[in-house]
N, C-alpha and C positions, 0 to 999 in steps of 0.2 A: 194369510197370504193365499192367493186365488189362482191354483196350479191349471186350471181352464186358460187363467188370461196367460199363462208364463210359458204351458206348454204347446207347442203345434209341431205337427211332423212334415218337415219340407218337402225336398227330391225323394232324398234320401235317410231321413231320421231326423229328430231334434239336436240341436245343439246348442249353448248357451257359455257364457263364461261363468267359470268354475265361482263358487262363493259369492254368486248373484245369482243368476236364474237357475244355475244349474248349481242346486241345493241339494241338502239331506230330504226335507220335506218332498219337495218337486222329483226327484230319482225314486223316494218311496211311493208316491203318488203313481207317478208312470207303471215303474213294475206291477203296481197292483193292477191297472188298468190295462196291462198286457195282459197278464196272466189271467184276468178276466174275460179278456178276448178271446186268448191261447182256447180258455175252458168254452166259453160260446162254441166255439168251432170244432172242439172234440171234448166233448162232453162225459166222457170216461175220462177224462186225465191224460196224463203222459209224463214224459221229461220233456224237461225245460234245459238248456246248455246254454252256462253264459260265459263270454269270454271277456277281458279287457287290454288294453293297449297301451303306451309306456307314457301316460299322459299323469301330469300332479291327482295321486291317490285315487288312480282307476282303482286299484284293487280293491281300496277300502271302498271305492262307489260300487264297485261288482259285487263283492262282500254283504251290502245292504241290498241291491236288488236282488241276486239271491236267495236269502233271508225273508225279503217279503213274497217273493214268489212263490216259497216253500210256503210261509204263512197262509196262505190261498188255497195249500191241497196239491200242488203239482209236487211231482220229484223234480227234483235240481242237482244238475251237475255243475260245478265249478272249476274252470281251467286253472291248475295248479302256477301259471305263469303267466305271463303276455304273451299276448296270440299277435297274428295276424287275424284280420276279419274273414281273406280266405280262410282258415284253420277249423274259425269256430263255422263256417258256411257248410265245409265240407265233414264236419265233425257230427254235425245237425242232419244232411243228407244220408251218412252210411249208417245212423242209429235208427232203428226199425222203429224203435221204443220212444224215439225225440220227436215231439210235436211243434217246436220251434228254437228258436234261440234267441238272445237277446246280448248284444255286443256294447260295451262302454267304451263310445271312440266317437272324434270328432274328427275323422278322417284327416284333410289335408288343413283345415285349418291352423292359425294360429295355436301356440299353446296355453294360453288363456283359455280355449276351450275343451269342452269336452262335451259328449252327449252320446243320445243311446239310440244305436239301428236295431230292429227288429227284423228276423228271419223268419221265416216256412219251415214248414217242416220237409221240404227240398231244397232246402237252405240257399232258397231262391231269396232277394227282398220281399218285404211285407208291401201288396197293393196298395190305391189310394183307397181301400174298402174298407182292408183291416185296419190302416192307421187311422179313420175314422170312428170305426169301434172303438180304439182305445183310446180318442180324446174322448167320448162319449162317458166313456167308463170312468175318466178324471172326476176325483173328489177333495176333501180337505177333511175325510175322517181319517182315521191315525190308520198306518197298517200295519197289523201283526206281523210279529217277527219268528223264524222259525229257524234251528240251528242245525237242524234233518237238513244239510244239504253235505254233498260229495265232492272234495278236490279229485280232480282225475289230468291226467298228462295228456294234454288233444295233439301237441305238436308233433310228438314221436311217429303215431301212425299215422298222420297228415302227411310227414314229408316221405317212409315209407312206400306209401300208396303214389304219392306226387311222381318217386323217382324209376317206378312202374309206366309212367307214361316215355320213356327217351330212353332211348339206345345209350345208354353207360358205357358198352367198350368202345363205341364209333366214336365219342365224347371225348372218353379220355382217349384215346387213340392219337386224336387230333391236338393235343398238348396247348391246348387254348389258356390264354392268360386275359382276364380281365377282372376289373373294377365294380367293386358293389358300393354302391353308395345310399343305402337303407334315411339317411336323412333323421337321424335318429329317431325313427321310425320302429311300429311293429315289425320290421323285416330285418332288424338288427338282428344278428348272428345265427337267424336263421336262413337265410338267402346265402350267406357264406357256407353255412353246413352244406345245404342241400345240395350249390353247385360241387362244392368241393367231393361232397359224396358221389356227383355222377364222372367224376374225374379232371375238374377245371380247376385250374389255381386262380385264384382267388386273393386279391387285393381289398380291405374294407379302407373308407374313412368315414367320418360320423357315426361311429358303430359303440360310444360309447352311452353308459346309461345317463340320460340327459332331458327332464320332462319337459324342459323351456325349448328343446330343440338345438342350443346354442346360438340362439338368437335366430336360425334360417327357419323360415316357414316352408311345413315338411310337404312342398305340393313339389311334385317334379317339373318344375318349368322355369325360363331363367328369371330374375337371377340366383335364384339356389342352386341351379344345378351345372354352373360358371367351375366352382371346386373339383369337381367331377371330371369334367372336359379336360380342361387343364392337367390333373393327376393322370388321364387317360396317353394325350401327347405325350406325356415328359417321362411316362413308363413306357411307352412303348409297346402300349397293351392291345390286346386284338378289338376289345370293346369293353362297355361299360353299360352298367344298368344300374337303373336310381328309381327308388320305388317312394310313395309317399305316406303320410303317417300309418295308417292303420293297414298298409301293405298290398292295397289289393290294384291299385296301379302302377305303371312304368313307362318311362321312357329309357331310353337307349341314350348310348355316344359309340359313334362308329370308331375306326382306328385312328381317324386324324383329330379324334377332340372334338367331334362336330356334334352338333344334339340331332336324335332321328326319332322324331314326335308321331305321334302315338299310330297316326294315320301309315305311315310308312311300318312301324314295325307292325299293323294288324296287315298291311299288304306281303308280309314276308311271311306272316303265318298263315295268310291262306296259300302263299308258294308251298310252306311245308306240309301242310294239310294235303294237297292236291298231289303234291308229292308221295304220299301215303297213299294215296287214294281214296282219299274219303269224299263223298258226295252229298250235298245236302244243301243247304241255302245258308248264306254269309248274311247277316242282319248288322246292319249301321244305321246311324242316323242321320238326319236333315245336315248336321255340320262337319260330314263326316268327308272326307276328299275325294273330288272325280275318280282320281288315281285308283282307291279302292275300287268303284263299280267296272270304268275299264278292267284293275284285274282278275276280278268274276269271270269280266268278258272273254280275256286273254285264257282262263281255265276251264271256260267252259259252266262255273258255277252260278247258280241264282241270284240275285241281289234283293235283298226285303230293306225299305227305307222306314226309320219310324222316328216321331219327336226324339228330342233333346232328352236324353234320361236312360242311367241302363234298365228301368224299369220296364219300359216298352220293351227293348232288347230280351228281358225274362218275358214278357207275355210272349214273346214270340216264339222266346225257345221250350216255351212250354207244351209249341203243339209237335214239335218232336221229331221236324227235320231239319234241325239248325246245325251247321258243324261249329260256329264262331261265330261270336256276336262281341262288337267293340265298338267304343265312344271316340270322339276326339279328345275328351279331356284324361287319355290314357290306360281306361277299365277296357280289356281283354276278356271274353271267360268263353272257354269250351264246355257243352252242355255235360258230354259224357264225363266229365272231372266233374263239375257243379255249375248249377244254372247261373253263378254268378263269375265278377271276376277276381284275376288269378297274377298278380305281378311276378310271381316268382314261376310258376309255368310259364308265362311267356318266356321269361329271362332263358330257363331248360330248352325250351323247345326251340330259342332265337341260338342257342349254342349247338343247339344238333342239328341245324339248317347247316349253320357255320362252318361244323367237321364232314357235314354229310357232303356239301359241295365240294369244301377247301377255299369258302371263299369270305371275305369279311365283310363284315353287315354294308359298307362302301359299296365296294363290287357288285354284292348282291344288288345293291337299290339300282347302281349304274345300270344292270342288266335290266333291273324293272321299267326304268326308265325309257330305255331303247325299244323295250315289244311292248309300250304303253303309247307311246307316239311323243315323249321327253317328260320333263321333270315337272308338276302345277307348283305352285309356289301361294302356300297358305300363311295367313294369321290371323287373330282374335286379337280384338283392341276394346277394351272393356272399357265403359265409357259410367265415370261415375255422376252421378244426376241427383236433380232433388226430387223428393215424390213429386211436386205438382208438373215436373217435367216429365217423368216417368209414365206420369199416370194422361200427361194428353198428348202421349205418344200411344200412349194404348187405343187410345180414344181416334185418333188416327186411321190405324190399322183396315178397319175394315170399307175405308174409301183410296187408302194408298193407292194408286193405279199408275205409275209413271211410266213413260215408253223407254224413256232412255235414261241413264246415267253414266255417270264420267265419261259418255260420249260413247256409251256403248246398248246397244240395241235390244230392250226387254225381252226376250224370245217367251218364256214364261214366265207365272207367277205365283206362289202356293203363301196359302196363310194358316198353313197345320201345325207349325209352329213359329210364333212369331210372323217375321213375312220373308219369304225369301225370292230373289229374283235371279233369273238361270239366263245365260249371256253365250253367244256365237264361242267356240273352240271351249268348252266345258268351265268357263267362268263361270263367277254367282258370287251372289252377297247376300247375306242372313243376317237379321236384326231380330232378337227376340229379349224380353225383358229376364232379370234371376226372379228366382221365387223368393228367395229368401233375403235379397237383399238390394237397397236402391240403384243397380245396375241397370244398363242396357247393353249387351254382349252384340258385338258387331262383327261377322266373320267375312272374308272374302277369300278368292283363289283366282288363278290364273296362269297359265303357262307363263305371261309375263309378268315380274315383279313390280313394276312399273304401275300396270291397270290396277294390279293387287293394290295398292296403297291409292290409287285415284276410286276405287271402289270404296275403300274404306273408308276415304275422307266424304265421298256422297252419301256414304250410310249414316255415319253422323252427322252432315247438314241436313238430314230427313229428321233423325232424334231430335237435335236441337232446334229445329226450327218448329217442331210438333207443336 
């Protein structure tokens, strides 16, 4: 079997269905090829800290990568549990002695999957430099196995250090009552701990141990997160937070049930940020909402735009005046915590906005709303295609030129990622293909919902007509 053709590292890591591509052989092959990299790049050695996440026999897949990383000469640490991928991120950053890490998680996917992200030794994601090293380094010789490795507990002083970031008696002071909905998720019982630890009562559902998920796929967006909303209403709760598999995204539900997508809750944590006083440059990307850059505007803070990927979002906070960097599809992370992101800090820091004003994640937005100039109104409409469509929509790209669509006037046009085109009163529509899979992701916005869906429908008669 030819772990060259089986493995490749997408955005964000490999991932495969369990008991096909993603095998004993191919897990062992990779680790070696990490660890081969790991060594390339600090050539004295180090530790190695792996974590994994509550997917069918992560541990016994952690257990063997591992095993063969020790095989290789590095020290290994082994999370005695399921992590979150924040945990093992920020477990990897505060160890002087850790030169990376390597996580067994197929994030939001289905639970037929599973696969492996590799970290920095600032427990930042691995570039598209190093994941090329380690396809490089793929082989199909056997790899040594080594039994010199350490269980050690990363959760306890993760959530410790985590509950150092937020005011604890303003928190509980405030007697906030909401909803975790972990999605049977890495953030199962630990997102209840940790709120409950700064003083929030805390409501779980999906919080049982469950590798299939219970049939929901663990991405926070509807209709998984329909359960959620609904418990939210019918208790009566201030809000709700719903993180996805391997823990390190969230979205919100305000007090009426409603879902408050990712772009609104990173517009609420740079209110709180700003609020603290922290100063520095907010980094989103190409598909990230007007809403966000107005409220830069509204604070006075910088705005850095970068592709589709929190990857860019880490080159960026890497040069070291980022306060927050956040994606649309729900990753969060504050550099000073860890260069990556952080669902359950968001969750902490969206509750101490909360008790600090007095006001609920609602209110809060209405008010954004009003000193923003009103409400844009976004969505993504993923558009599934065959490659030969796919690929002469690519083919496209670089003569696209249109002046107008849905009857609305080109003002600009960028093709840094994918193509996107920018429209009178902070409209726009973005078409970019997935890496990893035969998609074309079609995004639009606009103060009116109306144009929003007339955009969307001309972004796809551009796809399919390609």
């Amino acid at each position: 079997m030819g772990s060259r053709q089986e493995v490749h590292f997408g955005t964000d890591g490999w991932r495969a269905i369990i008991d096909q591509d993603f095998n004993r052989h191919n897990i062992a092959a990779t680790a070696k090829a990490a660890a081969k990299a790991f060594l390339k790049e600090h050539p004295a050695g180090g530790r190695v800290i792996v974590g994994f996440d509550c997917r069918r026999d992560a541990a016994i897949h952690a257990q063997l990568a591992a095993q063969v990383m020790a095989g290789q000469g590095l020290e290994v640490l082994i999370s005695r549990d399921y992590c979150p991928t924040p945990v093992l991120c920020w477990s990897v950053k505060q160890d002087d002695a850790a030169i990376g890490g390597l996580m067994i998680t197929a994030s939001h996917n289905a639970g037929e999957y599973s696969g492996i992200k590799l970290r920095m030794n600032d427990g930042g994601a691995s570039p598209k430099a190093f994941t090329d090293l380690v396809e490089g380094f793929l082989d199909d010789e056997p790899a040594p196995l080594s039994q010199n490795i350490t269980s050690v507990d990363l959760v306890t002083p993760y959530l410790d250090e985590l509950l150092t970031h937020a005011d604890k008696p303003r928190i509980a002071a405030a007697g906030l009552k909401v909803l975790v909905d972990p999605l049977y998720g890495a953030n199962r019982v630990y997102m209840k701990r940790g709120l409950e630890a700064a003083g929030v009562q805390v409501t779980q559902i999906h919080g049982e141990a469950d590798p299939d998920f219970g049939g929901l796929h663990p991405e926070p967006i509807e209709p998984w997160t329909n359960e959620a909303c609904a418990a939210v209403r019918e208790l009566q709760l201030d809000a709700g937070f719903i993180s996805d598999g391997d823990g390190d995204r969230l979205c919100a539900v305000d007090s009426q049930g409603r879902l408050v997508n990712p772009h609104r809750i990173l517009m609420l944590i740079i209110q709180y940020l700003a609020g603290k006083g922290a100063k520095g440059r907010v980094v989103s990307t190409f598909s990230a909402s007007t809403m966000v850059r107005l409220q830069c505007k509204r604070f006075g803070l910088p705005y850095t735009e970068t592709p589709v990927g929190f990857k860019w979002i880490y080159q960026e906070m890497l040069k070291g005046d980022v306060i927050v960097g956040g994606e649309e599809s729900g990753g969060i992370g504050i550099p000073q915590h860890v260069c990556e992101r952080d669902g359950l800090l968001m969750a902490l820091l969206l509750c101490e906005l909360m008790a600090t004003t007095g006001m609920n994640l609602d209110q809060l937005l209405a008010q954004t709303y009003e000193a923003i100039g009103g409400e844009y109104h976004y969505k993504r409409r993923d558009l599934r295609v065959t490659q030969p469509i796919k690929e002469r929509f690519l083919a496209t790209l670089p003569t696209c030129a249109p002046t107008e669509l849905a009857g609305q006037p080109v003002l600009a046009l960028s093709r840094a990622d994918g193509i996107r085109f920018d429209f009178p009163a902070g409209a726009w529509l973005l078409m970019r293909t997935s890496g990893t899979e035969p998609l074309v992701r079609i995004y639009a916005e606009s103060l009116d919902p109306a144009v929003m869906e007339a955009l969307l429908d001309a972004g796809q008669e551009l796809v399919e007509g390609a």
